[in-house]
C-alpha positions in Angstrom: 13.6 -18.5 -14.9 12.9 -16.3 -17.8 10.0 -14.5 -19.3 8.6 -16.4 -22.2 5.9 -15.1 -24.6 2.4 -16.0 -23.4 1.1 -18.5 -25.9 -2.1 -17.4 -27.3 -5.0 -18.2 -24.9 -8.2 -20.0 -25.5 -11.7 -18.6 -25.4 -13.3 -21.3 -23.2 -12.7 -24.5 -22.0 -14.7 -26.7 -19.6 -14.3 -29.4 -17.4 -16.5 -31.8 -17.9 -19.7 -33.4 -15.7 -19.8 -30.0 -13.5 -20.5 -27.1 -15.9 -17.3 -25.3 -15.2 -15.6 -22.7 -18.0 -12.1 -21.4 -18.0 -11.2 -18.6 -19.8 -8.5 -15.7 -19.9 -10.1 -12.4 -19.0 -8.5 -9.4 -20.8 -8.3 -5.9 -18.3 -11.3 -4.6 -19.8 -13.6 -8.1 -19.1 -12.2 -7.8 -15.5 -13.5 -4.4 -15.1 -16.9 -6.1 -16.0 -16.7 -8.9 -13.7 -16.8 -6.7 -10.6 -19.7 -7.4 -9.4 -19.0 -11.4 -9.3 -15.5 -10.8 -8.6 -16.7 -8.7 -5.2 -19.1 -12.0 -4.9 -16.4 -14.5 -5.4 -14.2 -12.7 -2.7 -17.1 -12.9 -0.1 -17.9 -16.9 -0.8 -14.0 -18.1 -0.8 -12.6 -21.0 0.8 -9.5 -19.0 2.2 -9.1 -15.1 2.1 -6.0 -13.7 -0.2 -6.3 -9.6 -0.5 -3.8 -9.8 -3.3 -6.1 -11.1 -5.7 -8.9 -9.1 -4.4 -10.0 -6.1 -7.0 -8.8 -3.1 -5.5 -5.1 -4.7 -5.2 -4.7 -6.5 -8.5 -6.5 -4.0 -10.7 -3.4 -1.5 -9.7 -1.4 -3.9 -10.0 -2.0 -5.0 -13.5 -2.2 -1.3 -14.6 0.8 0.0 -12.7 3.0 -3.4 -13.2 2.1 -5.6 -15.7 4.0 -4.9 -19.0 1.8 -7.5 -21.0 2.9 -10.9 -19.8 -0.1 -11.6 -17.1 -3.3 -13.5 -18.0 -5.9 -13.9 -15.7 -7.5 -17.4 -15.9 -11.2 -17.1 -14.6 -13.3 -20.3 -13.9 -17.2 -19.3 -14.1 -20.5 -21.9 -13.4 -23.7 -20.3 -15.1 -23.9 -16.6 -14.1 -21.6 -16.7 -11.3 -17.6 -16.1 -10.9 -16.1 -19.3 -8.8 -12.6 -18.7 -9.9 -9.3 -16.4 -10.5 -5.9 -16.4 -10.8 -3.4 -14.6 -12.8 -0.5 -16.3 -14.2 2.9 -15.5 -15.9 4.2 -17.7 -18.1 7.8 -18.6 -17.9 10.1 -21.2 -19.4 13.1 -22.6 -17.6 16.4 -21.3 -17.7 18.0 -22.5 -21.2 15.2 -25.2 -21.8 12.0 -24.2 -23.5 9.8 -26.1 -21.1 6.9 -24.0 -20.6 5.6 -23.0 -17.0 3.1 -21.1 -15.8 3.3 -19.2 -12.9 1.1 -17.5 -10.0 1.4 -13.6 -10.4 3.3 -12.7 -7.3 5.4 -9.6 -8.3 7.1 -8.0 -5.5 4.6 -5.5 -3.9 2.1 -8.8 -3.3 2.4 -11.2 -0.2 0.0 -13.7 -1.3 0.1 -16.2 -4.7 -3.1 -18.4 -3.4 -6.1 -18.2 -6.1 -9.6 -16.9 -5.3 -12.1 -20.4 -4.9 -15.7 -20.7 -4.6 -16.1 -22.6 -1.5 -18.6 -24.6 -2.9 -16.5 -26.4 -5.7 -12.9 -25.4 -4.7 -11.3 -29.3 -5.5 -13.1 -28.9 -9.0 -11.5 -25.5 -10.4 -8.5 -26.6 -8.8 -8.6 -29.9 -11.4 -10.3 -27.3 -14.3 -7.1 -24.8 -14.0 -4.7 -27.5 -13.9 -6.3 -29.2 -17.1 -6.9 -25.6 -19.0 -3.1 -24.5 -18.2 -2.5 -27.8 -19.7 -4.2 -27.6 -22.6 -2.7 -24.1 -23.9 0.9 -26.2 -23.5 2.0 -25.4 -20.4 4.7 -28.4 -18.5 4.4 -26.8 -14.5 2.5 -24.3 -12.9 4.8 -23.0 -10.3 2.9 -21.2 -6.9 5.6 -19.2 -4.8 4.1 -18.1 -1.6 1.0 -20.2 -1.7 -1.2 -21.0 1.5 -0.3 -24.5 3.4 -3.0 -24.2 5.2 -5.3 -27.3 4.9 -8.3 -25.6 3.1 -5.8 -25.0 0.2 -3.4 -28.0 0.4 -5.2 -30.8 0.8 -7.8 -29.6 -2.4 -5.0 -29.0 -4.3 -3.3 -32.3 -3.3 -6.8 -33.9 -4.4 -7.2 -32.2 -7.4 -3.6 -33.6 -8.6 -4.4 -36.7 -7.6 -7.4 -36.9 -9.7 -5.1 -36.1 -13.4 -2.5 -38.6 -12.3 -0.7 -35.6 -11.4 2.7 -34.5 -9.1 3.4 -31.8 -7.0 6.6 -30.9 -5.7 6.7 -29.1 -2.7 9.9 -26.9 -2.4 9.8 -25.8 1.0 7.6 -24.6 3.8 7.4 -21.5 6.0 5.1 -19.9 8.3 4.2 -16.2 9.4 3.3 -14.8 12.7 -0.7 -14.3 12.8 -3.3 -13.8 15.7 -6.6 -15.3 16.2 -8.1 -12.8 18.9 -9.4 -14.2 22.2 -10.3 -13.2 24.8 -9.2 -9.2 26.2 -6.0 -7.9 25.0 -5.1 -7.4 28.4 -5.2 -10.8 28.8 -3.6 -11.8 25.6 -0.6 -9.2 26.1 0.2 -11.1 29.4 0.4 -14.6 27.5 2.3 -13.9 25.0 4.6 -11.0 26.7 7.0 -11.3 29.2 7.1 -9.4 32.8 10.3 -8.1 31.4 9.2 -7.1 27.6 6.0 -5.3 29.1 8.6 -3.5 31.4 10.7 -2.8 28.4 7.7 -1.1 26.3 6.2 1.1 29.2 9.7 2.4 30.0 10.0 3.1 25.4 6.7 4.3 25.8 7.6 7.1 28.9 10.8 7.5 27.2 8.7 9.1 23.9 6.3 11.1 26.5 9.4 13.0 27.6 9.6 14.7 24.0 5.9 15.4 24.7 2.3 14.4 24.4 2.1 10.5 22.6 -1.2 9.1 20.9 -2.0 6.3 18.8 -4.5 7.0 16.0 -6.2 5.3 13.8 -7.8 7.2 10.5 -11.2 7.6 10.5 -12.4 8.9 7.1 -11.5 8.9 3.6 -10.4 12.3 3.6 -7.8 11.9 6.9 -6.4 8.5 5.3 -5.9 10.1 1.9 -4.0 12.9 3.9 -2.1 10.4 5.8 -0.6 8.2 3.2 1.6 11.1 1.8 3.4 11.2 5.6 3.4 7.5 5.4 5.4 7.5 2.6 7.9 10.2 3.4 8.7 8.4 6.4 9.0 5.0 4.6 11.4 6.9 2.6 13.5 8.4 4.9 14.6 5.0 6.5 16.3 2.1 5.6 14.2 1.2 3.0 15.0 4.4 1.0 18.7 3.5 1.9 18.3 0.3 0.0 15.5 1.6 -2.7 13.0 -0.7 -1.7 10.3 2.2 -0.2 7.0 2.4 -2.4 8.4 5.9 -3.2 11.7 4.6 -4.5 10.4 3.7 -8.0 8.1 5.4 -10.2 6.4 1.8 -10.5 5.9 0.9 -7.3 5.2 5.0 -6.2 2.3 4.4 -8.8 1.1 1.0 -7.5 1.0 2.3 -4.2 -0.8 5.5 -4.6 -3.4 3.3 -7.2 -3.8 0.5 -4.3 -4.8 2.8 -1.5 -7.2 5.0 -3.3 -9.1 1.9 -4.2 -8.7 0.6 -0.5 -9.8 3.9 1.0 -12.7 3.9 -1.4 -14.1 0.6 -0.7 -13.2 0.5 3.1 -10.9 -2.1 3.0 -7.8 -0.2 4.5 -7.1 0.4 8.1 -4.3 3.5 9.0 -2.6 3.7 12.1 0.0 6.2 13.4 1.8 6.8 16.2 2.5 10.9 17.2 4.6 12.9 19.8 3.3 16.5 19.7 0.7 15.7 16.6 4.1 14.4 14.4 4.3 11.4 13.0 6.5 8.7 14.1 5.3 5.3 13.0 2.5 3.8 10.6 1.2 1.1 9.8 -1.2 0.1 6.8 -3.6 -3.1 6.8 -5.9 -4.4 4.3 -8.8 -6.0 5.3 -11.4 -8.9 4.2 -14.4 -10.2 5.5 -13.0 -10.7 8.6 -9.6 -10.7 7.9 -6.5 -8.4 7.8 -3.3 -8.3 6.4 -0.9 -5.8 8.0 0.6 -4.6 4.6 3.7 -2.4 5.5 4.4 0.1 8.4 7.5 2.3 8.8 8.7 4.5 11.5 11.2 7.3 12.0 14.2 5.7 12.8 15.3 8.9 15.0 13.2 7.8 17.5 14.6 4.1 17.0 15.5 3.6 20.5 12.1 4.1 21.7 10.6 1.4 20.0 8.1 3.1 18.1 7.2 0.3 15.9 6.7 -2.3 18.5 4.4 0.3 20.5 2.4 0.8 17.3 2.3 -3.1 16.8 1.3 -3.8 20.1 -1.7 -0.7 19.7 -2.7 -3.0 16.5 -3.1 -6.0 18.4 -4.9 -4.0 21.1 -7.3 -2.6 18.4 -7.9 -6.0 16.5 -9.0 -7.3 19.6 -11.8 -4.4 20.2 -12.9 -4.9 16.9 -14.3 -8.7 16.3 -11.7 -9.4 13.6 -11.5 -13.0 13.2 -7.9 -13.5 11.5 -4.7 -11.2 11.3 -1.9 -12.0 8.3 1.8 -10.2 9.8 3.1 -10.3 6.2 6.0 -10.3 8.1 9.6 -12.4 7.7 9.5 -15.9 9.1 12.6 -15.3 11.6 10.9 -11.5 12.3 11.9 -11.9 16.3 9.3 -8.9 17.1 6.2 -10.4 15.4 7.1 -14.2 16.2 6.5 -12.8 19.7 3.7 -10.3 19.2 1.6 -13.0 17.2 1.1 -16.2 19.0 -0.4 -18.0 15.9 1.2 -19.1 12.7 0.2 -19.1 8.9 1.4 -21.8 7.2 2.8 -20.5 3.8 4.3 -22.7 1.2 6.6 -23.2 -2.6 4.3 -25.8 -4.7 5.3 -26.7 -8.6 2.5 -28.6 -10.0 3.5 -31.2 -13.4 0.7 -30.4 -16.0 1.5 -33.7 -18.8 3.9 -36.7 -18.4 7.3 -34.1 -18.9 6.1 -32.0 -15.9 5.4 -34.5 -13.6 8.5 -36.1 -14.1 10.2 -33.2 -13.3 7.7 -32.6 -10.3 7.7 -36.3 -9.0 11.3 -37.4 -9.7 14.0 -34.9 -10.9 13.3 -31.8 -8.6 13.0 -33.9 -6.0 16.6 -35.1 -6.3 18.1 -31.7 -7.3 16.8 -30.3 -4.1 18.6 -33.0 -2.1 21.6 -32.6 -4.0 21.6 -28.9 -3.5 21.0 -29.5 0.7 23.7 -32.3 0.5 26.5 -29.8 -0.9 25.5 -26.9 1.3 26.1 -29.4 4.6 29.3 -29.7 3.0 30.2 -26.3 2.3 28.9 -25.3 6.0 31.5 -28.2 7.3 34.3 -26.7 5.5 
């Protein structure tokens, strides 16, 4: 796909028979919406951090070059909807789509819903996305879960409307129960506990060990410069995809957590031998909920298994704490936290058609072009 110039948006619109207005907020309006945004985040159907304040205000200053919109749905006095869009055409053919703001420092593309009316601004953003000329509204790495799905399903359903679902994946999660101690010996082997107590003596042979977490603004601040420097020094420097690798992202990063840190929404671990650093990890919470956002480690100390022994004091932690819901972020086939996380997210590739060209597309020719595609790769994988 390529970038397309946003068309130019409306001022309102509203869905009729339940007092719901769509709009595109500008930067500025968002920065006056805070109060109803923080409301909206507290009263969602589903949680998604990414759309959250402190994580897309630095990313619209430190990313956006001009081509995101944020569609807000509003009832009275009160924000009940958000969701930043892209707008993109498809390949050669000037079929405009709009798309869910994921760039690549986000994990989530699921909009922020009221709750109490989530089917209805589903049906509202569909129709105003519609109305400015868009074909498809494309969501990459939206929630499958069936708070999301089946609304968004519905709300289709009521314009007459197809969605095409492109695939389906899930992450490792955890839904705490019970004691760790307990939990460690479900979901761990005898052998893999064996394996992490002899890593974990292995590192006490270089001297004392602790596990941290941060516990003020101050020590967290002070914290995320190491984090980054050892993010850096791995494999992720190696293939310039650290925070620290791009003035962009360096930016992003440093923007994100200052926010987090300032509204108490971030949560820093570390693991040390002799006070020094030698893993981190960095979550993000929500009412409830956390995402664990990115950790690194210093891969000198790689056959110790520093990661896994910070990992494993995360899950020990979220369990003392009454969280009720932990995101990995992590890759579907990620062996470590498949087995760490005895719970699954279901995540999911949805293109929406907006008028009787999109759907289509949606309900006919994508459909077919996907089994084409899987048809020729059985035969390539034959060969």
């Amino acid at each position: 796909m390529s970038v397309a110039r946003p068309l130019p948006p409306p001022i309102a619109s509203t869905t009729p028979g339940v007092g719901l207005q769509f709009r595109f907020a500008s930067n500025h309006e968002l920065l006056t919406l805070l109060p109803r945004w923080e409301s909206l985040v507290n009263h969602c159907s589903w949680s998604n951090p990414c759309y959250e304040p402190e994580f897309l205000l630095a990313a619209l200053r430190t990313l956006d070059d001009g081509a995101v919109q944020v569609l807000v749905a509003e009832r009275n006095d009160r924000l009940v909807g958000l969701l930043p869009i892209v707008t993109k055409s498809l390949g050669p053919i000037p079929l405009r789509i709009a798309q869910a703001w994921r760039p690549e420092v986000a994990f989530d593309s699921t909009p922020l819903i009221d709750a109490e009316c989530v089917v209805e601004v589903l049906e509202g953003i569909l129709q105003t996305l519609r109305d400015v000329g868009h074909r498809m509204l494309d969501f990459n790495t939206v929630s499958g879960e069936p708070a999301f799905d089946l609304a968004l399903f519905e709300a289709a359903r009521r314009g007459s409307l197809n969605v095409f679902r492109r695939d389906r994946f899930q992450r490792a999660a955890l839904r705490p129960q019970g004691t760790a101690e307990d939990y460690f010996r479900r979901v761990l082997s005898k052998n893999r506990r064996k394996k992490l107590s002899r890593a974990l003596r292995g590192l006490e042979s270089f001297g004392e060990v602790s596990f941290e977490t941060a516990q003020s603004a101050f020590q967290a601040r002070e914290w995320m410069e190491t984090f980054l420097d050892i993010e850096a020094s791995g494999w992720k420097g190696n293939a310039s995809t650290a925070f620290a690798s791009e003035d962009e992202t360096f930016r992003f990063f440093v923007d994100v957590v200052g926010r987090l840190i300032d509204s108490q929404k971030l949560d820093l671990s570390r693991l040390t031998v002799n006070s020094v650093p030698i893993a981190m990890l960095v979550d993000v919470r929500s009412n409830g909920h956390v995402a664990c956002y990115k950790t690194a480690f210093d891969e000198r100390y790689a056959e110790y298994s520093p990661g896994t022994l910070l990992e494993r004091y995360n899950v020990e932690r979220m369990h003392e704490s009454g969280i009720e819901l932990c995101d990995s972020c992590g890759d579907p086939e990620n062996e470590l936290l498949n087995t760490l996380y005895e719970d699954r997210l279901t995540f999911q590739h949805l293109i929406v058609g907006l008028d009787r060209c999109g759907s289509t597309l949606t309900g006919l020719i994508l459909p077919q072009l996907q089994s084409l595609s899987r048809f020729v790769r059985r035969l390539r994988g034959r060969s």
